[in-house]
N, C-alpha and C positions, 0 to 999 in steps of 0.2 A: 383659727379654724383649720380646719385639714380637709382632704381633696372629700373624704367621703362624706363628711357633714356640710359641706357646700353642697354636693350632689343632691343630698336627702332634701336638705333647704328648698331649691331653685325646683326639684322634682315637684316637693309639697305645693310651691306658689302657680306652678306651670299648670296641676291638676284643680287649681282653684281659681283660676283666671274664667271669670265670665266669657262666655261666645262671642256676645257683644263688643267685649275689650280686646277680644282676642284678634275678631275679623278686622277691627280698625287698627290693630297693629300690623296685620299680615297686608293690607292695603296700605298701609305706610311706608311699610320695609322694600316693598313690592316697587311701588313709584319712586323709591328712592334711589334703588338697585337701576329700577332700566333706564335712569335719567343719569349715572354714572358712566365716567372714564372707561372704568373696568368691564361695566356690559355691554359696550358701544363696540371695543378693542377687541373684545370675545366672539373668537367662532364656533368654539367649543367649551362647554362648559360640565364640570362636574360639580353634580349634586347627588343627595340622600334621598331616598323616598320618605319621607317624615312621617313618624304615629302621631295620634291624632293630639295631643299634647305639642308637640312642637311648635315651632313657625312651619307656616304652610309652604311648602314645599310642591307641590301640584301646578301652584300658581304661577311660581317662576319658572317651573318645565314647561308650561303654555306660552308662556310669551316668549320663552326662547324657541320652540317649535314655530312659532307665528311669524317671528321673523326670520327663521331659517337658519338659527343656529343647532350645532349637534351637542344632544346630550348624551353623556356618559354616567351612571352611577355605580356605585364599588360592588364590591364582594371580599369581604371578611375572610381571607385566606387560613392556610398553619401558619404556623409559626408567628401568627400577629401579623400578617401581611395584608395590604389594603392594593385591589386591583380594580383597575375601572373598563365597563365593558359599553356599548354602543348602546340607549334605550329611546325604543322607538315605540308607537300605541301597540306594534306587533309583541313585543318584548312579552316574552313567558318571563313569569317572578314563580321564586318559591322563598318561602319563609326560612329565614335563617337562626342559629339556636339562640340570637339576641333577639330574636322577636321582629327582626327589620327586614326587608323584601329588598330583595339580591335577585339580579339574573341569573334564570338558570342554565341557560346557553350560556357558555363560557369558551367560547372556541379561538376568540381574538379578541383579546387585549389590547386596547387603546394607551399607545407610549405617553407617557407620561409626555415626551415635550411635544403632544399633539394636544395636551389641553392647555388650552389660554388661562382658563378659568378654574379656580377651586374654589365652593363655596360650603368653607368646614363646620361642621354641625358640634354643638358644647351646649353646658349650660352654665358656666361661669364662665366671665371672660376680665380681665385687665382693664386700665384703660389702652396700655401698651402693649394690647393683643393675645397675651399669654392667658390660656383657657385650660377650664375644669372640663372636660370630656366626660364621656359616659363610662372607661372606664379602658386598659388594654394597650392604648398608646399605638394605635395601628395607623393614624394620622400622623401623629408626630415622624411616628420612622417614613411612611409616605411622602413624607413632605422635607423630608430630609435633605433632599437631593432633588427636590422639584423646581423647574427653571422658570415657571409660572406667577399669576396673580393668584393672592387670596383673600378672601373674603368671609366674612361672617354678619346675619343675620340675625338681631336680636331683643328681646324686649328689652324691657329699663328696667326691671328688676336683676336681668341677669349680668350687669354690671355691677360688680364685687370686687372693690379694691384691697380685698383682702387675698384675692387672687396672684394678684404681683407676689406677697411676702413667701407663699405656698410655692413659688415653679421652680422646675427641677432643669437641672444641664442639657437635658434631649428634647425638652419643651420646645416647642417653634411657634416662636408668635406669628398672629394674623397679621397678614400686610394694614388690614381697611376694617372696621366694624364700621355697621348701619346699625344703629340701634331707633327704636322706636319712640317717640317720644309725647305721644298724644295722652 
């Protein structure tokens, strides 16, 4: 298989996933996450604002706000650039041309080695970390040079060991996947 018919794949099962199956994975992922090393050690964490197909992403900005940590989410730069800005309930979003909600305040950037935390968004993944993305490589160059923890969130579907045979030289595997397993 290759990168774009994994995509189609893991998209097709992502929009056929019951509410049901869905919420009890996102409650699993969730208690998994804040009961870890990596969320305990985190002051600051980067995450996505997730469409409604994803893992819930809402969830773990609540409880990182609850306990007083800072979140930051990206903005899809030129050049395939991925920056991370401050997001707080004040945060103006506007929709970006991939359909994902980015700050629109963009005035200060959050350096990279002020996030503890990365928790990188895909829909394939390895077991050895290496992931099918949505598509641009704007994580991989991200992360290139990131002195941080990473992390990934995912159902049990989107564990595809045909993922490993597909990664390419500039791939950067995930430190940690949580996958769901109910």
């Amino acid at each position: 298989m290759d990168k774009e018919s994994i995509r189609k794949q893991i998209k097709e099962k992502l929009g056929q996933l019951s509410p049901e199956l869905r919420e009890a994975y996102n409650e699993e992922l969730l208690h998994s996450l804040k009961n870890s090393a990596e969320w305990h050690s985190a002051h600051s964490i980067a995450i996505t604002l997730s469409s409604a197909s994803e893992v819930n992403t809402e969830a773990v900005i609540q409880a990182a706000w609850s306990e007083g940590k800072d979140v930051v989410i990206p903005y899809s730069g030129k050049k395939r650039t991925l920056s991370f800005y401050s997001y707080t309930k004040e945060t103006e979003l506007e929709r970006s041309a991939f359909g994902i909600l980015e700050p629109k305040n963009r005035c200060q950037e959050v350096p990279k080695e002020h996030i503890d935390l990365v928790v990188v968004p895909g829909l394939a993944y390895s077991e050895d970390g290496y992931r099918v993305g949505f598509g641009g490589g704007y994580y991989d160059r991200y992360l290139a040079d990131y002195p941080g923890k990473t992390i990934s969130l995912l159902y049990p579907f989107q564990l595809q060991p045909s993922v490993a045979q597909i990664k390419e030289s500039f791939d950067i595997p995930i430190q940690k996947l949580f996958i769901a397993t109910k």
